[in-house]
C-alpha positions in Angstrom: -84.4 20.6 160.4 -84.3 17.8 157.9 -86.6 18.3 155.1 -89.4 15.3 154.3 -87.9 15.8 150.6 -83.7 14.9 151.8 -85.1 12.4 154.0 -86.0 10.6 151.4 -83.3 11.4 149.2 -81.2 9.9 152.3 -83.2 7.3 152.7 -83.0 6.4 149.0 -79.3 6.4 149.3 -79.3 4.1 152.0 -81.3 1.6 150.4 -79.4 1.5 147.2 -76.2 1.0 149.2 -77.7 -1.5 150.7 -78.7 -3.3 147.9 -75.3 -2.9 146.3 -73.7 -4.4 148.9 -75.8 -7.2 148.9 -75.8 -8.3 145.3 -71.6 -7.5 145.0 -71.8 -10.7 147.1 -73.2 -12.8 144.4 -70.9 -15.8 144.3 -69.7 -15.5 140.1 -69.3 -19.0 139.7 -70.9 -22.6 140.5 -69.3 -25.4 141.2 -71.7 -28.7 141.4 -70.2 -31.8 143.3 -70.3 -34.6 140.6 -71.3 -37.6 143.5 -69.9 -39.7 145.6 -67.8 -40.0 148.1 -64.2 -38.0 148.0 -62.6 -35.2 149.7 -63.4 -31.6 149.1 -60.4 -30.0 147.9 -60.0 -32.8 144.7 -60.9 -30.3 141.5 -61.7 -33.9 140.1 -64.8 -34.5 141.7 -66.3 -31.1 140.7 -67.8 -29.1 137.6 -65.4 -26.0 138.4 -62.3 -28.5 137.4 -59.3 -27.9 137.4 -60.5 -25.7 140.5 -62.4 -27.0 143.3 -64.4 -24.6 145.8 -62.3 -22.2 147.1 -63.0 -18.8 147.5 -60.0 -16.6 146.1 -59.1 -19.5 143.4 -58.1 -18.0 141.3 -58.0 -14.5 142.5 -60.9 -12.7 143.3 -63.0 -15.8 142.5 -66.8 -16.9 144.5 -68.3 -19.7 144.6 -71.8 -21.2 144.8 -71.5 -24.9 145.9 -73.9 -27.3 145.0 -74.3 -30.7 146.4 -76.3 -33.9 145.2 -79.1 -32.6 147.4 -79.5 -29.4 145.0 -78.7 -26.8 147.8 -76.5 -24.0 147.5 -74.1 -23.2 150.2 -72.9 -19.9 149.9 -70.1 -19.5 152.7 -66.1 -19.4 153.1 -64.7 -22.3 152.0 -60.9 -23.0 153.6 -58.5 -25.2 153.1 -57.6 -27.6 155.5 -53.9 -27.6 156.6 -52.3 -31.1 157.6 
């Protein structure tokens, strides 16, 4: 039988886990799109230059892109391949 004490002890656990795992997926930096019109992958038309938003570029690096609009997409950003 599972004492009210471990319980929470496990439950404790569970929520710090939780909330590791959740901030470890902070994106560590920003990269604002500097306007107009262009294609994604120049580093040119962003604040990151000489990198453009690219998860993994250069190793082990997130990113938080930022439009003109002032959102923040946080997703997985490929490359296209021609």
């Amino acid at each position: 039988m599972i004492t009210l004490r471990l319980r929470r002890v496990l439950h404790a656990a569970a929520v710090l886990s939780y909330i590791k795992g959740v901030t470890s997926l902070r994106a560590d930096t920003t990269a604002i799109w500097n306007g107009g019109s262009g294609n994604w992958s120049d580093p040119t038309q962003w604040s990151s230059n000489p990198n453009y938003p690219h998860n993994g570029t250069p190793a082990s690096t997130l990113y938080d892109a930022v439009l003109n609009s002032g959102l923040i997409f946080s997703t997985p950003v490929s490359k296209c391949k021609t």
